[in-house]
C-alpha positions, 0 to 999 in steps of 0.5 A: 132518872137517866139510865147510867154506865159503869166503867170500873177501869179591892179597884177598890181602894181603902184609905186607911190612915193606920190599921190596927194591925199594920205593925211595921216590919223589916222589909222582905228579902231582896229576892223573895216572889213580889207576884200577886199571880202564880201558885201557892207554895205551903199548905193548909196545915202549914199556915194555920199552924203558923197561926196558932203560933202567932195566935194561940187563944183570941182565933175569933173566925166565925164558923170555919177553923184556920185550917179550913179556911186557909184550905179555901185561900188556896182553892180559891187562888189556884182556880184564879191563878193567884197566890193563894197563900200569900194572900191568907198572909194579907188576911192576917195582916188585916185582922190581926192574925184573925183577933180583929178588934178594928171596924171589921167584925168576924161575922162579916166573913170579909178577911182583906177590908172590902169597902171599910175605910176607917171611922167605924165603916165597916166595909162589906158584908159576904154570906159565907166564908168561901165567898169572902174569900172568893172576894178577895182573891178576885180583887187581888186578879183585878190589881195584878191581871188583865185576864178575865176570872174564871169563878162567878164574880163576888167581888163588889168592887171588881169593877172599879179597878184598871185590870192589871195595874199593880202585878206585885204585892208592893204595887198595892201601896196607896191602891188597897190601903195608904199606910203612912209608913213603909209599904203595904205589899212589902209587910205582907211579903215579910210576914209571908217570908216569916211563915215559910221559915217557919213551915221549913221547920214543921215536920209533914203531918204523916200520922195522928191525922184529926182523932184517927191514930195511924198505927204500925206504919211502913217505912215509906208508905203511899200515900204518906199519910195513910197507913195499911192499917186504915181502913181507906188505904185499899181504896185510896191506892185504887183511886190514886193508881187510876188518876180518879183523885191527885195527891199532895207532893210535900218534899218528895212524898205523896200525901192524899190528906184524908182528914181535910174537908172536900169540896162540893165540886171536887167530891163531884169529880171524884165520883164521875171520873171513878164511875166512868160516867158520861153525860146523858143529854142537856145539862142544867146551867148553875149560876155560880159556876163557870162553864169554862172552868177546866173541872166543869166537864165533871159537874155537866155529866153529874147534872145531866145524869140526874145526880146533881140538882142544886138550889136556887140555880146555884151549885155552890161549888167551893163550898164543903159538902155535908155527908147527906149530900155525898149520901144523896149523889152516890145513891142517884148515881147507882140506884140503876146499877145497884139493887138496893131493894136486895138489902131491904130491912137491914137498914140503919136505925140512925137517930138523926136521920129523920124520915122526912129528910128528902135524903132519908132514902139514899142514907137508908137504902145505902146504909142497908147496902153497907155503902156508908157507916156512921159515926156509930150504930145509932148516928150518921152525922148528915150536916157534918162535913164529909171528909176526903176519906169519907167520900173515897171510901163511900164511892169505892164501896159502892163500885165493889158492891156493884163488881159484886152483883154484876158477877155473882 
């Protein structure tokens, strides 16, 4: 382990004759965005509300929640420059508001009918549902620009498509599917504009976040979705006030969304740019990631610095990080600024940790340290999803128990 510092200041076209779900509607407004290409307006809880409204019981998505899943369109769209959340509207257009029942099956992870053509093909397979999306969202690049991508390509027809021949939605007509009737790009902006309407009409959601009630807020709280009485607002207003993470402006108000999942690549950014770390000699290269991404500086210092390593020579960046995974990086990333041997025997007896974990170590030694909790005495949740709160709170107790031991 490296000595660390701490500064705590698709052109694939479908020939689809008739789509299960390409129901015909009235044309979009005149002077709605036709662009593939720019940046996503609504958020998550917005759209998959929208959904749930749509569909309220037959949601056949196999292992993600609208939520999260809408999260990753608009990732995804934001790291290529495409509209992320007209995009997910495509994905509702070709499943049918997520109830499928055409060639594409929900363990395809495939949400835009890469490769089917009709008559029981089904069309392209992808591992998971970042990567499907990926797929997707890179197809769409390739149809409205000429610029290269800048995530790891997964698109498998990618290069079958003339690089910027269709920039607007209404272009992908007889590329991405031939509908008979009306336009296929056009029914994606109308049922687009359908959903902006309706998120006009949602009040932000400020409180009641997951299963954690927000009690006794203030009048004009900051962040807006955190009130005084959680127990990550100290840590969230350091964090916000330092730059260490960005909030969400929604019609004015800050909201840091601490109940959504976080990413692999953003909890990484979050913990380098709070520790102040810097990189320590040669990085080890991933395969999924693009060095020329504007957030890669982050991920290079964490693997020179011993903090990351990666499977297989993948990052897997986009991906939800698992609790023992933020465990194992805050462990790696203090464990020679912080003696955890001081806190020995005051570990956690957590159930589901078992001692021949490879991350049994970071959980026990940080858990003794009072750097994590559990769901209870008794459970700490490795595999589960780690939330942005969860991961701000975590690195924010670490640097105070290093301030601690540093001037005691």
């Amino acid at each position: 382990m490296k000595r660390l510092s701490l500064c705590l200041t698709i052109s694939f076209a479908v020939f689809v004759l008739v789509s299960p779900f390409s129901t015909q509607r009235a044309e979009a407004s005149s002077d709605i965005n036709k662009n593939i290409m720019g940046d996503s307006v609504l958020t998550a809880s917005q759209m998959a509300a929208f959904v749930h409204s749509k569909n309220p019981s037959n949601i056949r998505l196999h292992g993600i929640t609208v939520e999260e899943l809408a999260q990753l369109f608009l990732i995804a769209g934001k790291n290529e420059g495409v509209r992320g959340d007209v995009a997910f509207v495509q994905a509702l257009k070709e499943t049918g508001y997520f109830k499928y029942g055409g060639d594409v099956v929900p363990e395809q992870n495939n949400y835009a009918g890469i490769g089917t053509t009709g008559g029981g093909v089904k069309g392209h397979y992808f591992d998971t549902p970042a990567t499907g999306v990926y797929a997707q969202i890179q197809h769409l690049k390739a149809y409205a620009s000429k610029e290269p991508l800048n995530t790891p390509l997964v698109d498998p027809r990618y290069k079958y498509v003339t690089k910027g021949i269709a920039p607007t939605w209404p272009d992908l007509q007889g590329r991405w599917a031939m509908q008979p009737r009306g336009n296929y790009g056009n029914d994606i902006l109308s049922i687009y504009e359908e959903m902006q309407n309706f998120a006009s009409k949602m009040k932000p959601p400020v409180e009641n976040e997951g299963s954690i009630t927000l009690p006794n807020k203030d009048p004009n709280p900051f962040p807006a979705d955190v009130s005084k009485n959680n127990e990550a607002y100290e840590a969230v207003q350091f964090f916000l006030k330092n730059d260490v993470i960005d909030g969400y402006d929604i019609e004015g108000k800050v909201y840091v969304k601490p109940y959504d999942n976080i990413t692999r690549y953003q909890f990484v950014k979050i913990l380098v740019q709070a520790l102040g770390l810097e990189k320590d000699g040669d990085a080890p290269t991933f395969t999924d990631v693009n060095p020329n991404d504007k957030d890669y500086v982050y991920l290079e210092t964490a693997a020179s610095l011993g903090i990351v390593k990666g499977s297989n020579g993948k990052f897997m960046p986009y991906e939800k990080i698992k609790r023992e995974h933020i465990a194992a990086m805050v462990y790696r990333a203090t464990e020679q600024l912080l003696d955890y041997n001081q806190y020995s025997g005051q570990e956690k007896a957590f159930k589901d940790v078992n001692t021949s974990s490879e991350f049994y170590e970071a959980i026990s030694k940080s858990s003794a340290a009072g750097v994590i909790n559990g769901f209870s005495e008794t459970e700490f949740g490795p595999t589960k999803y780690a939330t942005r709160a969860q991961g701000i709170m975590m690195i924010y107790r670490v640097m105070e128990k290093v301030n601690e031991q540093t001037n005691s």
